[in-house]
C-alpha positions in Angstrom: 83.1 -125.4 -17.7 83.3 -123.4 -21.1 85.7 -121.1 -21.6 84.1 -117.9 -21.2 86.7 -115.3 -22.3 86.9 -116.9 -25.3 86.8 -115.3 -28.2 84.8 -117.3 -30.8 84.2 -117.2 -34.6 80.7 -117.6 -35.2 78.4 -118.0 -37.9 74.2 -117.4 -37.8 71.6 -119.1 -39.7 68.0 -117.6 -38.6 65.5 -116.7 -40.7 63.7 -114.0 -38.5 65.8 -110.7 -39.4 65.3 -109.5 -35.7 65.8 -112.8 -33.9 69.5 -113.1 -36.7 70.6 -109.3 -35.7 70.0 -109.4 -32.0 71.8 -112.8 -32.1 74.5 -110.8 -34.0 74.4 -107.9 -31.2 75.1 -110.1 -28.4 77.7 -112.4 -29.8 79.8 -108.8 -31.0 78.9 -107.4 -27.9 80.8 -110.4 -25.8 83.4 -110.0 -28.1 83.1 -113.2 -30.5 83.4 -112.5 -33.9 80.2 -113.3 -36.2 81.8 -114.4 -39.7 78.5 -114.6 -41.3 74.4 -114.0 -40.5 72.0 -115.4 -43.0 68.8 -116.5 -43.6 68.4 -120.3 -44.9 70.2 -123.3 -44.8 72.1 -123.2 -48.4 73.6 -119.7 -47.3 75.1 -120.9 -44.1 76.6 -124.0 -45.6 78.3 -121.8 -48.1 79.5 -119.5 -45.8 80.6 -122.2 -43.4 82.7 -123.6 -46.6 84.2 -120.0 -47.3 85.0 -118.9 -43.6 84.8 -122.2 -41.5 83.9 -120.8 -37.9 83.9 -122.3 -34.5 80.8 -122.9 -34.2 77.6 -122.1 -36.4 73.8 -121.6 -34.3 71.3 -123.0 -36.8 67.5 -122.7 -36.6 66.1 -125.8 -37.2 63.4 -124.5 -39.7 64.2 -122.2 -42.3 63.2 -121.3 -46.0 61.6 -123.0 -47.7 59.6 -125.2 -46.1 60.4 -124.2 -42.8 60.3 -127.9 -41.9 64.1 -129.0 -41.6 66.3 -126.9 -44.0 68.8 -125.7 -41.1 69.4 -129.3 -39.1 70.1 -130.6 -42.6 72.3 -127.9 -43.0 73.9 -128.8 -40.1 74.2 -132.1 -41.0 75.8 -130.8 -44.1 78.3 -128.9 -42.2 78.8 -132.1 -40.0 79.5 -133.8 -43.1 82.2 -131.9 -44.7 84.2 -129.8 -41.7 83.2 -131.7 -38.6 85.6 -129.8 -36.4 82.6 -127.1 -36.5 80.7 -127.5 -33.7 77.1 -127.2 -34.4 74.4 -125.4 -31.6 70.9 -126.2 -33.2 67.9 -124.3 -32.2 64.2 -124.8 -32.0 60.9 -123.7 -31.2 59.4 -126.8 -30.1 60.9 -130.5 -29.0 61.8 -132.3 -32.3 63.5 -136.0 -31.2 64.2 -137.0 -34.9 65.9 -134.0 -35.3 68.1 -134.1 -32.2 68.4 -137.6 -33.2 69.8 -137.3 -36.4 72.2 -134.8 -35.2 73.7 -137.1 -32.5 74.2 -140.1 -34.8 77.4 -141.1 -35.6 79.1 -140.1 -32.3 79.5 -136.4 -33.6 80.8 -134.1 -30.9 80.5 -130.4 -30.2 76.3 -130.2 -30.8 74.5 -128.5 -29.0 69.9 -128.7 -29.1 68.7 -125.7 -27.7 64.6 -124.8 -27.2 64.3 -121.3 -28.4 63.2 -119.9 -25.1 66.5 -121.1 -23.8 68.3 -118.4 -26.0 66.1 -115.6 -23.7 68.6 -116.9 -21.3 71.8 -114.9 -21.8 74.3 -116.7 -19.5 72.8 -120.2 -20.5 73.2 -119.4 -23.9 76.5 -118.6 -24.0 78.1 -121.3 -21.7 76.1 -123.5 -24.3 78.0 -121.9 -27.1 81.3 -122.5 -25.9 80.9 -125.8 -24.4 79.7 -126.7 -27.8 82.5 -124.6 -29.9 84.7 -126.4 -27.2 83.6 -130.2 -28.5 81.0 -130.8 -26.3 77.5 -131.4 -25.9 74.7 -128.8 -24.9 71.0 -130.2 -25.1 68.1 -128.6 -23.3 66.9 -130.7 -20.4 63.6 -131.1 -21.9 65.5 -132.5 -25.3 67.4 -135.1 -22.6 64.1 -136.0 -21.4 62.0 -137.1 -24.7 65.1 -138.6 -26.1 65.6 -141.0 -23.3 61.9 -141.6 -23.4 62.4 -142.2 -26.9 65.6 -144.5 -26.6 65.6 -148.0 -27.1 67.2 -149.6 -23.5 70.5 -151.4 -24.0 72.0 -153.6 -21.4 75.1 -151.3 -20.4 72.3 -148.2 -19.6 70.0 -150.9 -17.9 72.7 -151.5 -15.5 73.1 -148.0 -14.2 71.9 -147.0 -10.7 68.9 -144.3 -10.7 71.4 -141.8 -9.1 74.4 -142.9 -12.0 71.2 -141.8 -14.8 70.6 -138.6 -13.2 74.2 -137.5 -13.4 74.5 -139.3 -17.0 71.1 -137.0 -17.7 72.5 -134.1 -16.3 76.1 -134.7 -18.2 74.2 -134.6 -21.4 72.4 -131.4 -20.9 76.4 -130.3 -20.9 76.6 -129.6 -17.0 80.0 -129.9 -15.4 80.8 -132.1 -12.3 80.6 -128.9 -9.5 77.2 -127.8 -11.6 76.2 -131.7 -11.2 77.2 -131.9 -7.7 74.8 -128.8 -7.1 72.2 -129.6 -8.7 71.9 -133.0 -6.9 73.4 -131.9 -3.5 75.8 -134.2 -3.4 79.7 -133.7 -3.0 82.1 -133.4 -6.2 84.0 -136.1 -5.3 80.0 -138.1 -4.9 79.9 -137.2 -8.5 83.0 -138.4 -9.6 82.5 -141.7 -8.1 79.4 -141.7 -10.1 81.1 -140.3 -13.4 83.4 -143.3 -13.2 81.0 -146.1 -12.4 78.9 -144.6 -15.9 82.2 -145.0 -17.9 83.2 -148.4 -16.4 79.9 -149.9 -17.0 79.6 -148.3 -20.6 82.6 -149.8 -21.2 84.3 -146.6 -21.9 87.7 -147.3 -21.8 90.6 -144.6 -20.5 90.7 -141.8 -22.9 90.5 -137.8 -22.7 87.6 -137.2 -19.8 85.7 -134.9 -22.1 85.7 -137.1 -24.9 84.3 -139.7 -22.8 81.6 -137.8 -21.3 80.4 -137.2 -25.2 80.5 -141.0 -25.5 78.5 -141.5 -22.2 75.8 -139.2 -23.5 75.5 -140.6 -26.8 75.1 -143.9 -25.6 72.3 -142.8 -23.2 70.3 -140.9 -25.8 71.1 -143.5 -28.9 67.4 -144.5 -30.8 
């Protein structure tokens, strides 16, 4: 579970003025701090150089185009300081995008339907599991990915109940929310965590690090 008393230092890439200040409101009002609030791509990757932040929330279509300025932005930022975590943001289901964002074993990304942000709480456990290096995609994302995915032997092997904790993982969910969701016990779910890593061959390393690995190996094109 994110840290959330945790002051963060956050930057804001949206191109709708009211959508960027009411972004702005509720991070100050939580008490992160917003180190910059622009309005295309270009702006936030120079900011991002200036006054690296935590994490930087990027709409995925921006100025000019409004077709992919602020993922490759993102992938921009990824690029040059990739201890910023990056939560992406988008009016409709875009699997290239997410895609491209989750190539290359990045952590602390976060995919986001816009409609998600109306949902205060959500959002911000999002933002700091993301700041916090870990992943925080939008169920529905999960879904179309997979659907998307090209099956590799290691995922093939999984039970149906070890995919719908690795689905669950991906959306960012910790093992008590997991355990919730599915009405099973925590210790259920951990049996379950560890038979995913085992048969990913994901060998002994920092739990959250390996969760990240997990998901990217169930979502990978």
């Amino acid at each position: 579970m994110a840290d959330a008393s945790r002051s963060l230092r956050v930057a804001v890439a949206e191109d709708s003025g009211v959508l960027r200040e009411g972004l702005v409101q509720l991070l100050t009002d939580r008490g992160h701090v917003v180190t910059a609030a622009v309005g295309d791509g270009d702006l936030l990757v120079r900011a991002v150089a200036d006054d690296p932040p935590d994490v930087a929330i990027v709409d995925v279509r921006m100025p000019p185009t409004h077709t992919d300025e602020g993922l490759r932005a993102a992938l921009a930022i990824r690029r040059h300081d990739p201890d910023v975590g990056l939560l992406v943001f988008s009016q409709y289901v875009e699997t290239r995008y997410a895609s491209e964002l989750l190539t290359g074993g990045a952590t602390g990304v976060g995919y986001l339907l816009k409609e998600r942000v109306g949902h205060v709480r959500e959002f911000l456990d999002a933002l700091g599991r993301v700041a916090e290096g870990g992943t925080a995609l939008d169920p529905e994302v999960v879904t179309r990915l997979f659907r998307a995915s090209r099956r590799s032997e290691p995922i093939d092997a999984l039970t149906p109940r070890e995919r719908e904790v690795l689905a669950l993982m991906a959306e960012g969910r910790s093992n008590a929310a997991i355990a919730s969701g599915l009405t099973i016990s925590p210790r259920a779910v951990e049996k379950h965590v560890a038979g995913i890593f085992t048969k990913l061959d994901l060998p002994p390393s920092p739990d959250d690090h390996r969760r990240v690995l997990a998901v990217l190996a169930y979502l990978a094109p």
